[in-house]
C-alpha positions as CSV (number, residue, x, y, z in Angstrom):
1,X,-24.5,34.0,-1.7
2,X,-27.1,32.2,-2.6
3,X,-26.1,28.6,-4.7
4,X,-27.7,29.3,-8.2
5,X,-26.1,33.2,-7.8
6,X,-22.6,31.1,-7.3
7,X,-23.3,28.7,-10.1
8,X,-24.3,31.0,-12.3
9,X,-20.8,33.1,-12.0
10,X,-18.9,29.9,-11.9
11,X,-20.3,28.8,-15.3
12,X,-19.5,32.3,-16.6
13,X,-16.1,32.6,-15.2
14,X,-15.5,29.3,-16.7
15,X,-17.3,30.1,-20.4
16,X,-14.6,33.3,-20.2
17,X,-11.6,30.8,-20.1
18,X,-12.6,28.1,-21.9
19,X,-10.4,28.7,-24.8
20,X,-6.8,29.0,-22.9
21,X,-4.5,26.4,-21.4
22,X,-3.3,25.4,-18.3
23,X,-1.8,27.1,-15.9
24,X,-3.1,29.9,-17.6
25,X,-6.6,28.8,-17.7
26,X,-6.3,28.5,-14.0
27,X,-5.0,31.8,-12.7
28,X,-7.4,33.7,-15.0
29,X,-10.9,31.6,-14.1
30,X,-9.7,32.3,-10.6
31,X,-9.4,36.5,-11.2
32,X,-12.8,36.5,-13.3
33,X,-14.9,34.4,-10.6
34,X,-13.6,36.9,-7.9
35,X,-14.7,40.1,-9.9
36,X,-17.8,38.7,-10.5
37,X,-18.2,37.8,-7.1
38,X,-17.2,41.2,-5.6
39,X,-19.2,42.9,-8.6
40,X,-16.4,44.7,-10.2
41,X,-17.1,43.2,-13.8
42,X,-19.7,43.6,-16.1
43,X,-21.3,40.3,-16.5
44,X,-23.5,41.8,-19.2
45,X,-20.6,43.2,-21.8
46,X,-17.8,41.1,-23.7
47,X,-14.2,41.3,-21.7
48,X,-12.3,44.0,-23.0
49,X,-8.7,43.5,-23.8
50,X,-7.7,45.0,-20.4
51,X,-9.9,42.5,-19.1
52,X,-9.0,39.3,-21.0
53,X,-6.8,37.0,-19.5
54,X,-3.2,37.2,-19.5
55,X,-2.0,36.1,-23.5
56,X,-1.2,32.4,-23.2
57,X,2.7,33.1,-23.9
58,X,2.8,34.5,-20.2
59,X,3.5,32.5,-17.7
60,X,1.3,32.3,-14.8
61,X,1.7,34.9,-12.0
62,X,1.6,34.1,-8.0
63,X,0.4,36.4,-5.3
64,X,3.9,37.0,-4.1
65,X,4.6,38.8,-0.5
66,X,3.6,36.4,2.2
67,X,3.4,33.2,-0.5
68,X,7.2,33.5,-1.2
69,X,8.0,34.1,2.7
70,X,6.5,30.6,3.7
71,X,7.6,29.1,0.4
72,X,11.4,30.0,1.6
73,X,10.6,29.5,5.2
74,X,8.2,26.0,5.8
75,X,10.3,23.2,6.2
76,X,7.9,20.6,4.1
77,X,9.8,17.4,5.8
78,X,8.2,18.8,9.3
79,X,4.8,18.1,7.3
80,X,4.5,14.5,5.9
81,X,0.8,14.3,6.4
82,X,0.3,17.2,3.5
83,X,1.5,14.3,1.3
84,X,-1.1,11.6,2.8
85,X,-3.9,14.6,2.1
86,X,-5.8,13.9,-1.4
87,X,-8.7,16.3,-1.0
88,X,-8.1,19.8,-2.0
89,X,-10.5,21.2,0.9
90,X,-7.7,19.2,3.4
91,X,-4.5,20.2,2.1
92,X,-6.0,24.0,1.9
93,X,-6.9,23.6,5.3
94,X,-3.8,22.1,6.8
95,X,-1.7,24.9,5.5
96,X,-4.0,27.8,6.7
97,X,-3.7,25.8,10.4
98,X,0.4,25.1,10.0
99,X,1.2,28.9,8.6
100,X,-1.3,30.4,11.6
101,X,0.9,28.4,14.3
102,X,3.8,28.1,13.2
103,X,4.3,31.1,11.4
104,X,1.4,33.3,12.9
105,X,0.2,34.0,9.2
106,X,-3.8,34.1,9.3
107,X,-4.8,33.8,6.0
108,X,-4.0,33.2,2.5
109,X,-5.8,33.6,-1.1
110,X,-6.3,30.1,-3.1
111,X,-3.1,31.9,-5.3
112,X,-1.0,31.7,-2.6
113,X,-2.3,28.9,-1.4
114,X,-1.7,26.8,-4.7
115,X,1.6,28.7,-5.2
116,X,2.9,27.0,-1.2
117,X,1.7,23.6,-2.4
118,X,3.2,23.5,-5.9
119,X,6.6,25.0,-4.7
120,X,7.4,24.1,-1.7
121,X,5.7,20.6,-1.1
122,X,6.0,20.1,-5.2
123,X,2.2,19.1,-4.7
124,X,0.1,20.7,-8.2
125,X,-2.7,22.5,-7.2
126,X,-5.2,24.6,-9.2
127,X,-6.0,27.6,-7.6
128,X,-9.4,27.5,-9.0
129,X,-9.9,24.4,-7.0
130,X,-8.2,25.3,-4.4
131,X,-11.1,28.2,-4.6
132,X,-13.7,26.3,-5.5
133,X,-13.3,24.2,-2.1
134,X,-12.8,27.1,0.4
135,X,-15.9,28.1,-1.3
136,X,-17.7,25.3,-0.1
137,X,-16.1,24.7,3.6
138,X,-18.6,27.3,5.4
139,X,-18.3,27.5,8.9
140,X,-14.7,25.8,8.9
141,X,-13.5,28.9,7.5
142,X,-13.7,32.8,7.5
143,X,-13.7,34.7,4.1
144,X,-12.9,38.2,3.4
145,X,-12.4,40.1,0.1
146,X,-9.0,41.6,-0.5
147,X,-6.8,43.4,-3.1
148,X,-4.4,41.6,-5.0
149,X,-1.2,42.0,-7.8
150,X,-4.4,40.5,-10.2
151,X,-7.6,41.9,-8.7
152,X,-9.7,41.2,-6.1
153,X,-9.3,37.9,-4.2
154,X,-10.6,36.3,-1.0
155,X,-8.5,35.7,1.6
156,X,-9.8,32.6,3.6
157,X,-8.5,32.2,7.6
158,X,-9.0,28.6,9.7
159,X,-11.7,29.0,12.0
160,X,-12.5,26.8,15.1
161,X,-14.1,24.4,13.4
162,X,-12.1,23.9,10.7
163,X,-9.4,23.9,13.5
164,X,-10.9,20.7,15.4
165,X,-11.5,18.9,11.7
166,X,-7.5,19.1,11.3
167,X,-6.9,18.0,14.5
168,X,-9.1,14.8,14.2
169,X,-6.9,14.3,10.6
170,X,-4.0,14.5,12.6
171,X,-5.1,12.1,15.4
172,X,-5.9,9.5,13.2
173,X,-3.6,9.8,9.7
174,X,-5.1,8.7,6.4
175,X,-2.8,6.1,6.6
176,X,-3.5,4.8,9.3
177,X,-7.1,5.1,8.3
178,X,-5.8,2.8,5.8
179,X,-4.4,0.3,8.0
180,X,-8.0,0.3,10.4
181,X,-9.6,-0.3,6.7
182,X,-7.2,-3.7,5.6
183,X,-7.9,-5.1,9.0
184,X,-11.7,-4.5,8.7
185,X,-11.6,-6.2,5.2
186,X,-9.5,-9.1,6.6
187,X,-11.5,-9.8,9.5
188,X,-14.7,-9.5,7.1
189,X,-13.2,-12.2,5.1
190,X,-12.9,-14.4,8.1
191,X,-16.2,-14.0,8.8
192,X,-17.1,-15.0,5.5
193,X,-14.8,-18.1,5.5
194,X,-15.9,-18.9,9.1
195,X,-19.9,-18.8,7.5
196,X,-21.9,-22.1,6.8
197,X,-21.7,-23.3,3.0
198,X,-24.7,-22.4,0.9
199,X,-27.4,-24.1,1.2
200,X,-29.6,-23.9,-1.4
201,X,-31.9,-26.4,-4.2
202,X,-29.0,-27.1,-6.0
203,X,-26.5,-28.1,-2.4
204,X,-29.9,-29.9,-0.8
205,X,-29.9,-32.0,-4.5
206,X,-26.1,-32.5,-4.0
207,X,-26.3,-33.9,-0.7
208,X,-29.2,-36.5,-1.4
209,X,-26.6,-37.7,-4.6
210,X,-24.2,-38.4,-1.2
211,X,-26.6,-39.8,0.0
212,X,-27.0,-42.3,-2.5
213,X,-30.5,-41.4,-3.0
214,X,-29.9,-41.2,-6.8
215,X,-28.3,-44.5,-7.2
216,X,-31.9,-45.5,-7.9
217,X,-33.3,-43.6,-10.4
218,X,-36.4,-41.5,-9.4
219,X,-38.6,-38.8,-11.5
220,X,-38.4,-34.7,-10.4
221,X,-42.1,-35.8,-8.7
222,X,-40.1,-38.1,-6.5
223,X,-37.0,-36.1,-5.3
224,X,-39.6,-33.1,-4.7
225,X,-41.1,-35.4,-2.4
226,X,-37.9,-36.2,-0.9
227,X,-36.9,-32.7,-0.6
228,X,-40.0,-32.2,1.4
229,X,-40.1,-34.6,3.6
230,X,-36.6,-33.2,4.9
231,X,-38.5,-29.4,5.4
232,X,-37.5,-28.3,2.1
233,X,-40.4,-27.3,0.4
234,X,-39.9,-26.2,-3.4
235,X,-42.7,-26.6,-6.6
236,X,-41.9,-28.6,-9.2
237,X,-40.5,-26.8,-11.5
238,X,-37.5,-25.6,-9.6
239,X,-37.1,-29.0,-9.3
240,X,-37.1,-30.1,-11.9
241,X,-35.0,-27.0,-13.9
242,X,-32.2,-28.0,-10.9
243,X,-32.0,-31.3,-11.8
244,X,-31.9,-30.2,-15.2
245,X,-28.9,-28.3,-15.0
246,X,-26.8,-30.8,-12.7
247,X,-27.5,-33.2,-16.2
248,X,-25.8,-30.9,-18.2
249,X,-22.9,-30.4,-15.6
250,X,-22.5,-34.1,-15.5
251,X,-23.3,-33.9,-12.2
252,X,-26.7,-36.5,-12.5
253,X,-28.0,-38.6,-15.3
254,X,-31.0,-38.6,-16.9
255,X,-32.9,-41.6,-18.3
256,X,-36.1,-41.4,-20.3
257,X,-38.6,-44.3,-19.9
258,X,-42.1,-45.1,-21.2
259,X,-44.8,-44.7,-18.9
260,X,-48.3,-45.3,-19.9
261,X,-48.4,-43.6,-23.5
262,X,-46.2,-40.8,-22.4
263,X,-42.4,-40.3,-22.0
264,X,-41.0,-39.8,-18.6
265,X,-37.4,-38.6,-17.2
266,X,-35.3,-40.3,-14.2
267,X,-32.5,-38.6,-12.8
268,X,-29.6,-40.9,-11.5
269,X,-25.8,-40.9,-10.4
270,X,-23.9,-41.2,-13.5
């Protein structure tokens, strides 16, 4: 389907829920989006009441058959990486390939999905999002429309290459992920720390003050000269605004003489 087609039904489906509360609001964007997707609603006429959502008083309702069997059969504790998993797409993914292996289940609906997460490895999933991924994770799935307790629903299977994106996940852990990224941030910080200072107008003006090249006092013309002379070429004005600013920060002196009929400035060691 094409991406404005799906936008255009997801903006709908969400327009048509927009006034209930969670779960609720969940479960029932979930059973509008798939009847506008398989076409079994009238996008073009108000919801009837057989068509509205389930009153918010209700409480939310799970695909049950299959979604109870692995909620009573997974043992979550053979699973620890689920918890390390904070993308939706991930977690979705890693239980389509674990219930196809280990339980030769191949395929679930984003209600059964969300309902194995929540219950079993107490993680809170939307179904909608849960959806709204699977949606979007093309070839690393297969989709297939199905009837459900609420409607029509897509049942989504792991395919190959969904299959070899898990793997690599399980190869290399978020956590450890985590660990590669500290160590890459600590040797970056050597580096840095292991990098020559700064060298810029305002260090090149600090080490002619070591110097002692301002223990006489000289004019901005004078220490531009200096400056070049030592294959530092700068205009006068940065110069001058430099020196400027090591006066305020105590860091120079500045004297002002006669000179002629004009005033002129000498910067010196304090």
């Amino acid at each position: 389907m094409e991406a404005e087609k799906l936008k255009e039904h997801v903006d709908k489906a969400k327009e048509a829920v927009k006034d209930l509360e969670e779960p609720l609001k969940s479960k029932a964007f979930e059973i509008i989006l798939n009847k506008l997707l398989t076409g079994s609603i009238n996008t073009h006429q108000p919801l009837t009441e057989s068509q509205n959502p389930p009153h918010k008083t209700q409480e939310i309702i799970y695909d049950a058959d299959i979604a109870d069997t692995l909620a009573n059969t997974i043992n979550s504790t053979k699973y620890p990486i689920m918890y390390k998993l904070t993308k939706a797409l991930d977690r979705a993914l890693y239980l389509l390939y674990l219930v196809r292996y280990d339980h030769k289940v191949d395929g679930l609906n984003p209600s059964q999905i969300s309902k194995i997460l929540s219950v079993k490895f107490r993680i809170p999933s939307s179904s909608s999002a849960i959806g709204m991924a699977l949606m979007k994770a093309g070839s690393f799935v297969d989709r297939r429309s199905v009837n459900t307790t609420g409607g029509n629903a897509y049942q989504y299977s792991i395919m190959h290459e969904g299959e070899n994106y898990i793997k690599r996940i399980l190869e290399n852990p978020p956590a450890e992920n985590a660990k590669i990224s500290a160590k890459s941030n600590i040797k970056k910080t050597i580096n840095r720390s292991s990098k020559k200072p700064k060298s810029g107008l305002k260090e090149r003006l600090m080490s002619l003050k070591e110097e002692g090249y301002f223990s006489t006092p000289r004019e901005a013309s004078e220490v531009q000269v200096e400056l070049k002379d030592k294959g530092h070429n700068y205009n006068y004005d940065p110069v001058a605004v430099a020196l400027l600013r090591l006066v305020k920060k105590l860091q120079l002196r500045r004297i002002k003489e006669i000179k002629g009929q004009k005033n002129i400035y000498k910067y010196c060691t304090p």
